[in-house]
C-alpha positions as CSV (number, residue, x, y, z in Angstrom):
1,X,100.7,6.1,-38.4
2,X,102.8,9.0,-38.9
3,X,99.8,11.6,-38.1
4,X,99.5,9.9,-34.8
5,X,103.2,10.0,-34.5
6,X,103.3,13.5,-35.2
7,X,100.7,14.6,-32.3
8,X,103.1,12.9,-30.2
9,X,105.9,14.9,-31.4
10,X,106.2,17.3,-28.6
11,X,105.6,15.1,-25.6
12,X,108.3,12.2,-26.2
13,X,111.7,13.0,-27.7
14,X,113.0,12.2,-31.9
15,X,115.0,8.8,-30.7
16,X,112.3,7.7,-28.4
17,X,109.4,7.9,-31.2
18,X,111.9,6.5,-33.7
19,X,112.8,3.4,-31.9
20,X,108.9,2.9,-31.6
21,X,108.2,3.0,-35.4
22,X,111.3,0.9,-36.0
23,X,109.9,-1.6,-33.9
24,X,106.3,-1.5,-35.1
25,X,107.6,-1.6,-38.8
26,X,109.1,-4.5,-37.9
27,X,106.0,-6.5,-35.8
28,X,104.0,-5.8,-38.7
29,X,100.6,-3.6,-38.9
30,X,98.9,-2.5,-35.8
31,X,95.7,-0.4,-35.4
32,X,95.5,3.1,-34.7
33,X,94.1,2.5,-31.0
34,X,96.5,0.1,-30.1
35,X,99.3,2.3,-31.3
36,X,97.8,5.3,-29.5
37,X,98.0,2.8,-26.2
38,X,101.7,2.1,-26.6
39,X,102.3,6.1,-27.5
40,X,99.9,7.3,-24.0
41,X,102.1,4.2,-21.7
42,X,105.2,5.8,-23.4
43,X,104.4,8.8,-22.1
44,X,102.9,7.9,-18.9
45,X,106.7,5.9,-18.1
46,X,108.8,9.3,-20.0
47,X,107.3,11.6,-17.4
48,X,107.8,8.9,-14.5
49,X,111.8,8.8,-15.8
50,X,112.0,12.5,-15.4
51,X,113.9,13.7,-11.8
52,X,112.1,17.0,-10.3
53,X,113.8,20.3,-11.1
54,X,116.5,20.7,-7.9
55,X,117.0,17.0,-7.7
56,X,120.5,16.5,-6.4
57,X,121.2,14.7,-9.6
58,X,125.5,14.6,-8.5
59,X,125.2,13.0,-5.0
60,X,122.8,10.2,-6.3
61,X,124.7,9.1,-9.2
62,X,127.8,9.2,-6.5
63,X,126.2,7.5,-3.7
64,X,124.5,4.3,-6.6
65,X,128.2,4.0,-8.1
66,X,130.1,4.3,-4.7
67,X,127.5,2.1,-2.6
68,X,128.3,-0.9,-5.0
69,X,132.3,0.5,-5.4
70,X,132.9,0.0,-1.9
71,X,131.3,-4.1,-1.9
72,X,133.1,-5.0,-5.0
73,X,136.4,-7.0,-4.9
74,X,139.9,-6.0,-5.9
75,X,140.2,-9.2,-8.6
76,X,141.9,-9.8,-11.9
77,X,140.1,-12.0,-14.4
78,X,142.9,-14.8,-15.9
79,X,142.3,-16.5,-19.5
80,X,142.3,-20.2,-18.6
81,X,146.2,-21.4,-19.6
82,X,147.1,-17.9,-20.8
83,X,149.2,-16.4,-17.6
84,X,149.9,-13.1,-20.1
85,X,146.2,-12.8,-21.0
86,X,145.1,-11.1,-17.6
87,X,142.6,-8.4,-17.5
88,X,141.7,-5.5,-14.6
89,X,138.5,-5.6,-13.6
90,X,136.8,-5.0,-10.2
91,X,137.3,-1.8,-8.7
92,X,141.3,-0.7,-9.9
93,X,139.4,-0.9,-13.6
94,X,136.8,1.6,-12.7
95,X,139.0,3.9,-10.9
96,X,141.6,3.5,-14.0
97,X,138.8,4.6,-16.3
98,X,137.3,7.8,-13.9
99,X,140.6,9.2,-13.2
100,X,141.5,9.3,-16.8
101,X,144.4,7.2,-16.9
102,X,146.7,6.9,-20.4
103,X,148.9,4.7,-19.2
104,X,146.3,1.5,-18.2
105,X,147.5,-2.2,-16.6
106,X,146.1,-4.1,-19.0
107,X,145.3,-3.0,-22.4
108,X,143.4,-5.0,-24.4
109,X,142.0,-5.4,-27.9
110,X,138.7,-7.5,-29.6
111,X,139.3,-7.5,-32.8
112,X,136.2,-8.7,-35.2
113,X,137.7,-10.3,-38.7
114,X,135.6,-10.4,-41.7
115,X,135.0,-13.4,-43.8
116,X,136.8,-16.0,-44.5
117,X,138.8,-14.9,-41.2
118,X,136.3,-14.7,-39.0
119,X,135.3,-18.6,-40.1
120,X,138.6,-20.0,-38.7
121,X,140.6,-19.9,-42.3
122,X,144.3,-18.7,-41.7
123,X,143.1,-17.5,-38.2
124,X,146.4,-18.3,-36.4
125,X,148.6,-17.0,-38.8
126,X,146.9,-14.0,-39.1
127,X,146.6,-13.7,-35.1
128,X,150.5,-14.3,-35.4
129,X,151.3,-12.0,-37.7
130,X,149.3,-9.2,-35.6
131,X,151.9,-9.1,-32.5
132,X,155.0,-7.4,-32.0
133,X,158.1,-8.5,-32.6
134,X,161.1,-7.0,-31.5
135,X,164.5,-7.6,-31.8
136,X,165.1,-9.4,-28.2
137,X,162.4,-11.8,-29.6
138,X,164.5,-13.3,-32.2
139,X,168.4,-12.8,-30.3
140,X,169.7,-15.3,-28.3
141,X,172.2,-13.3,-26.6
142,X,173.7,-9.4,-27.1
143,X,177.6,-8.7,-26.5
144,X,180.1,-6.0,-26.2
145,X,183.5,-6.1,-27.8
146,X,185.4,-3.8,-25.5
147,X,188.4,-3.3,-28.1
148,X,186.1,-2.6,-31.3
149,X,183.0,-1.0,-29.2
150,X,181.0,-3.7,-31.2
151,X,177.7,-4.5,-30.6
152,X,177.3,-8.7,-31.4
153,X,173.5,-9.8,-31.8
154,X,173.3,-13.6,-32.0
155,X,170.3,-14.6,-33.9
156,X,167.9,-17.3,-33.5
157,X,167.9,-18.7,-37.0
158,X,164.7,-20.9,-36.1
159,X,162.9,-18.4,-34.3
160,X,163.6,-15.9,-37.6
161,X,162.2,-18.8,-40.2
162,X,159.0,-19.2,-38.3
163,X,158.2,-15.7,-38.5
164,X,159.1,-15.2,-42.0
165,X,162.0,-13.1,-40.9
166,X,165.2,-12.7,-43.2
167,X,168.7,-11.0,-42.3
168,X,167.5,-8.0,-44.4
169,X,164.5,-6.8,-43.0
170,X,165.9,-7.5,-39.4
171,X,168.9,-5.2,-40.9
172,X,166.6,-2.8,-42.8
173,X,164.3,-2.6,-39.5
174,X,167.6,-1.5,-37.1
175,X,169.1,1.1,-39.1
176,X,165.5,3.1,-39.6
177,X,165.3,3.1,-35.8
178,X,169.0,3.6,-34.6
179,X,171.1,6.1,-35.8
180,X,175.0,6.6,-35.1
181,X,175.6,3.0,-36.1
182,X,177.1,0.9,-39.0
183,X,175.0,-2.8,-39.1
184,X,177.0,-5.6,-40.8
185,X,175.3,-8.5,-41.7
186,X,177.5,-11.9,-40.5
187,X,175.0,-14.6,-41.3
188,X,174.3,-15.8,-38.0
189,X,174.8,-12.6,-36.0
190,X,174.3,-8.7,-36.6
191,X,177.4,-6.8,-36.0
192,X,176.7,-2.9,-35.3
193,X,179.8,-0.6,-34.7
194,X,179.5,2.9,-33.2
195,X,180.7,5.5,-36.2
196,X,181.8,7.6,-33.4
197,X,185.3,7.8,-32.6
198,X,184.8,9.2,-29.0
199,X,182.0,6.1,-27.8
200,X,182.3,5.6,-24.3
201,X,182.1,2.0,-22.8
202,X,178.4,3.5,-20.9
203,X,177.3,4.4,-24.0
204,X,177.6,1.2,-26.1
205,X,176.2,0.0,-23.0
206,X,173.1,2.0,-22.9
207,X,172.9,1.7,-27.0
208,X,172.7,-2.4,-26.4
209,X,169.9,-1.9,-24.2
210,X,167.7,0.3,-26.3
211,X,168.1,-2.3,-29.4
212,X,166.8,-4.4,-28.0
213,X,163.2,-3.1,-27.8
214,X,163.4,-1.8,-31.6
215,X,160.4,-2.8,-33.5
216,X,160.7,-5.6,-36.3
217,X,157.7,-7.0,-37.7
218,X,154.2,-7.2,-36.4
219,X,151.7,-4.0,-34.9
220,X,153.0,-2.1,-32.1
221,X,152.3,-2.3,-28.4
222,X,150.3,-6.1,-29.3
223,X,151.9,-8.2,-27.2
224,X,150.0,-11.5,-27.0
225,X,147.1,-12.4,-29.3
226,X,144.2,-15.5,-28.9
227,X,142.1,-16.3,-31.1
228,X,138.4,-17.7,-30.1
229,X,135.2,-18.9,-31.3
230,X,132.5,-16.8,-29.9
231,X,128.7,-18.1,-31.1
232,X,129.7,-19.1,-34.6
233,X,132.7,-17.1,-35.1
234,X,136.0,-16.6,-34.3
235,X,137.6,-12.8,-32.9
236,X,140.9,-12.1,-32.1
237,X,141.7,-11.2,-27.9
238,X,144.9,-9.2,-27.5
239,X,147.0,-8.3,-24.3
240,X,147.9,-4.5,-25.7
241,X,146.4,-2.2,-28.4
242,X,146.6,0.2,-31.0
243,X,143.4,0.7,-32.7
244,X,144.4,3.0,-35.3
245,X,147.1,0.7,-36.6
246,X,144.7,-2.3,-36.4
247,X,141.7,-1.1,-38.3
248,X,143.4,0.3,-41.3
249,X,144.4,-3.7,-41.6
250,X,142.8,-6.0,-44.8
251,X,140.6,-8.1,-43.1
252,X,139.7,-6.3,-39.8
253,X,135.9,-5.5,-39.6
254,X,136.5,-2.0,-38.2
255,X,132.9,-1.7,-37.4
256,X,133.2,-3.7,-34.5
257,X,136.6,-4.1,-33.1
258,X,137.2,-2.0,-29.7
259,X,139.5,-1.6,-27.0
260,X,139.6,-1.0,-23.7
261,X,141.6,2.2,-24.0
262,X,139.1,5.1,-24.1
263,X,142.0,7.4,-24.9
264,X,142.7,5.5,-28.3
265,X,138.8,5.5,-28.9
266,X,138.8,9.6,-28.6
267,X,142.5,9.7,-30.9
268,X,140.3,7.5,-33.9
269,X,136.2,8.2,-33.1
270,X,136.5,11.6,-31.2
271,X,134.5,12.5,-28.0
272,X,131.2,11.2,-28.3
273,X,132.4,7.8,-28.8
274,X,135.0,7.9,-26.1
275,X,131.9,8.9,-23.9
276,X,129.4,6.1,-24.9
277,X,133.1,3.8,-23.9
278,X,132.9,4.6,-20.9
279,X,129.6,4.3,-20.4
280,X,130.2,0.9,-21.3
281,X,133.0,-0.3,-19.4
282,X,131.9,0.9,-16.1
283,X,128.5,-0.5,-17.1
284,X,130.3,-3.5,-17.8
285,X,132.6,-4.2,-14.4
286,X,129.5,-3.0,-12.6
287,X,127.2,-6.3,-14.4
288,X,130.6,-8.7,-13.8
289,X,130.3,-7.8,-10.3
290,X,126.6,-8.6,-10.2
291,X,125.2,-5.2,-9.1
292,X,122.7,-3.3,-10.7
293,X,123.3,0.6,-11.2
294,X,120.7,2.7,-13.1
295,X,122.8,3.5,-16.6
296,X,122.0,6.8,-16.4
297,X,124.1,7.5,-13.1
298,X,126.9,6.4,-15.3
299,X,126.0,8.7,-18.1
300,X,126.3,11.7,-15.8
301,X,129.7,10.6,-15.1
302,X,130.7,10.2,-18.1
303,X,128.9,13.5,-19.5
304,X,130.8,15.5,-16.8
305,X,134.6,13.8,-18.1
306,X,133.6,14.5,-21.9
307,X,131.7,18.0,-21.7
308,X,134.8,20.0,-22.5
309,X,135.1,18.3,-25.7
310,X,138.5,16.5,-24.4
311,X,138.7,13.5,-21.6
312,X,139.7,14.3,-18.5
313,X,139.5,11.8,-15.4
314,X,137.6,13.0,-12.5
315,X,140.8,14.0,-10.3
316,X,142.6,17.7,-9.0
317,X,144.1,17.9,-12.4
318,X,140.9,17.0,-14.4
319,X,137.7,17.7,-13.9
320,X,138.3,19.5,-10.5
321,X,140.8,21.7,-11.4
322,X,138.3,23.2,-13.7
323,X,135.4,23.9,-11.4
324,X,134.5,27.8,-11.6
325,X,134.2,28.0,-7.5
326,X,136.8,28.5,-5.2
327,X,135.4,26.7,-2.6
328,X,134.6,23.8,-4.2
329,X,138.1,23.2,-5.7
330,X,139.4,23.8,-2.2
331,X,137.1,20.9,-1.0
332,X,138.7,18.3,-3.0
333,X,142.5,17.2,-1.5
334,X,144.6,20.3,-1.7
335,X,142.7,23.1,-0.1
336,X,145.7,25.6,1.2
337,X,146.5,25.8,-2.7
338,X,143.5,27.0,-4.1
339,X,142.5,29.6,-1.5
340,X,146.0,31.1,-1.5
341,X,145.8,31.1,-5.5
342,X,142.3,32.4,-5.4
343,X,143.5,35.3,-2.8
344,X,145.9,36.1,-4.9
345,X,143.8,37.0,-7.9
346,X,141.3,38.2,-5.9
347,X,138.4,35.3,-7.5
348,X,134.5,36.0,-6.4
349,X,132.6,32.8,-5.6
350,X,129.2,33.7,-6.1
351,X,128.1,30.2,-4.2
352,X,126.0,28.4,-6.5
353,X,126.7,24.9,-6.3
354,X,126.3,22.8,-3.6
355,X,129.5,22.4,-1.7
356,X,130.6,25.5,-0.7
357,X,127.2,26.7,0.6
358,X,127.7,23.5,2.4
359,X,131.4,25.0,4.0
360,X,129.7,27.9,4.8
361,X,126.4,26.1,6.5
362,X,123.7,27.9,3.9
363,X,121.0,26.4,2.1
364,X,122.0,24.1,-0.7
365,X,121.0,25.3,-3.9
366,X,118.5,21.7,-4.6
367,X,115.0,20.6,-3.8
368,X,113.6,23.3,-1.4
369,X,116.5,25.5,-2.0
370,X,115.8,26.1,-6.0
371,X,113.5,29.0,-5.1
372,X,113.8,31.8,-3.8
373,X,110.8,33.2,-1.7
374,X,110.2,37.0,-1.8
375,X,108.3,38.9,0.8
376,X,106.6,42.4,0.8
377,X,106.6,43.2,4.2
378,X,103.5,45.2,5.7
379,X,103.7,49.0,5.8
């Protein structure tokens, strides 16, 4: 078996032949001929999958994903009961993910548990103890004392005990994130008084409205979690992430738990993986919407964010901004700009790509245009 793979070595690629043994291995034995029939068909469908040198490989893959872009609906997908847990999908998700945006509408997390977890023991209270709390989770009600520019936070006792939340660590929590204050604990309330002499009524005021949002217990940025039985066990859904907090967690399977933020995925996995997510999320809303897009339109896509070695969305500040002609950046939404900068530094386009030979009604550089035909002319 692995002479006859080896002949084959230079007319399929490494992963192709691989996938082929691992699959044969684990069939069982098979005959040389029969394996020397899969190889040829192999072969025969590898050089059918090839495009032509000069195929227009850009205008396809944006023709197949805009064709179906333009049919598909502008929905959002609700959890059944769970009015927090909504997701983006349609088209705003795929323009979110191929214009590179940090800042997304709906971030959410699947987080895979290991054993014991993962069968339904403790799930809920681990679930629980995964979202944020903050501090206007467990007040009933913030007030100034104009005389003593006091802060008074009333706190909900029962609120506190089912978290597992004592005066303390509520106390402990506030004075690591706010300085400029003295906390005093008062039983039912937290009293904090400014240690400036100078504090100006706006300024309590604006002080009151930041501690609110001060982090207590719980991972950041999670701000709803649901646990559910998928096949024959149970994951945890989130409205919010942060992977790198959530995988260094006991009990997380960090081997598959992902999010939906392909910004986070490059932060923790790097580029590669950020590419192959999203690969898969546009693959994904694509399948929800029931249209069928050849994968590898989308993996020229996502090639073309990811080749610099850092994301960038397909926009006049990403991937645009960075083309070497002229021209071409001119052609996408702010033309006067880039002329008037490329004037000014006197840039040479040498026309290679398609666009500007396009502007300047030449022969595009595909198909027919590849070569270039010389000609002696008769003496």
């Amino acid at each position: 078996m692995e002479k006859l793979m080896d002949e084959y070595a230079d007319k399929l690629p490494k992963k192709i032949l691989t996938d082929i043994q691992e699959y044969i291995e684990k069939k069982g034995a098979i005959n040389q001929t029969k394996l020397r029939k899969i190889l040829d068909n192999t072969v025969t469908e590898y050089q059918n999958a090839k495009i032509q040198p000069g195929e227009s490989v850009g205008i396809l893959s944006a023709e197949s994903i805009g064709e179906p872009g333009t049919q598909m609906t502008l929905n959002t997908f609700h959890f059944a009961g769970v009015a927090e847990m909504n997701v983006t999908l349609g088209l705003p998700r795929i323009i979110e993910i191929l214009d590179g945006r940090k800042n997304l509408q709906t971030p959410a997390m699947e987080i895979h548990l290991k054993q014991s977890y993962s069968k339904g023991k403790d799930i809920k209270k681990f679930a629980l103890s995964l979202k944020e709390t903050k501090l206007s989770d467990i007040a009933l009600e913030f007030s100034i004392s104009l005389v003593d520019s006091e802060i008074d936070v009333k706190l909900d006792k029962e609120r506190m005990k089912s978290l597992d939340l004592t005066n303390s660590q509520v106390i402990s929590s506030i004075t690591k994130q706010l300085k400029g204050f003295n906390v005093k604990d008062n039983k039912d309330s937290i009293l904090l008084k400014s240690r400036s002499k100078e504090e100006s009524l706006n300024d309590i005021y604006k002080a009151k409205e930041k501690i609110k949002g001060i982090h207590i217990k719980g991972i950041k940025d999670i701000n709803q979690v649901l646990p559910v039985k998928r096949d024959d066990e149970y994951i945890i859904m989130t409205s919010g992430s942060n992977l790198s907090e959530v995988l260094q967690l006991e009990g997380v399977d960090a081997f598959r738990t992902t999010t939906n933020n392909i910004f986070e995925i490059q932060e923790v996995f790097g580029i590669e993986a950020a590419r192959q997510a999203i690969i898969d999320e546009v693959y994904k809303v694509i399948e929800n919407q029931g249209f069928n897009v050849d994968i590898r339109h989308i993996m020229l896509v996502a090639d073309t964010m990811c080749v610099s070695g850092i994301l960038k969305g397909i926009t006049r500040y990403g991937v645009v901004s960075e083309k070497a002609s002229a021209l071409a950046r001119a052609s996408f939404e702010t033309p006067i700009k880039h002329i008037i900068n490329a004037a000014l530094i006197g840039e040479v386009d040498n026309l290679n790509s398609v666009v500007e030979n396009v502007m300047l009604n030449q022969a595009v550089p595909i198909g027919t245009g590849v070569p270039d035909l010389i000609m002696k002319p008769k003496k």
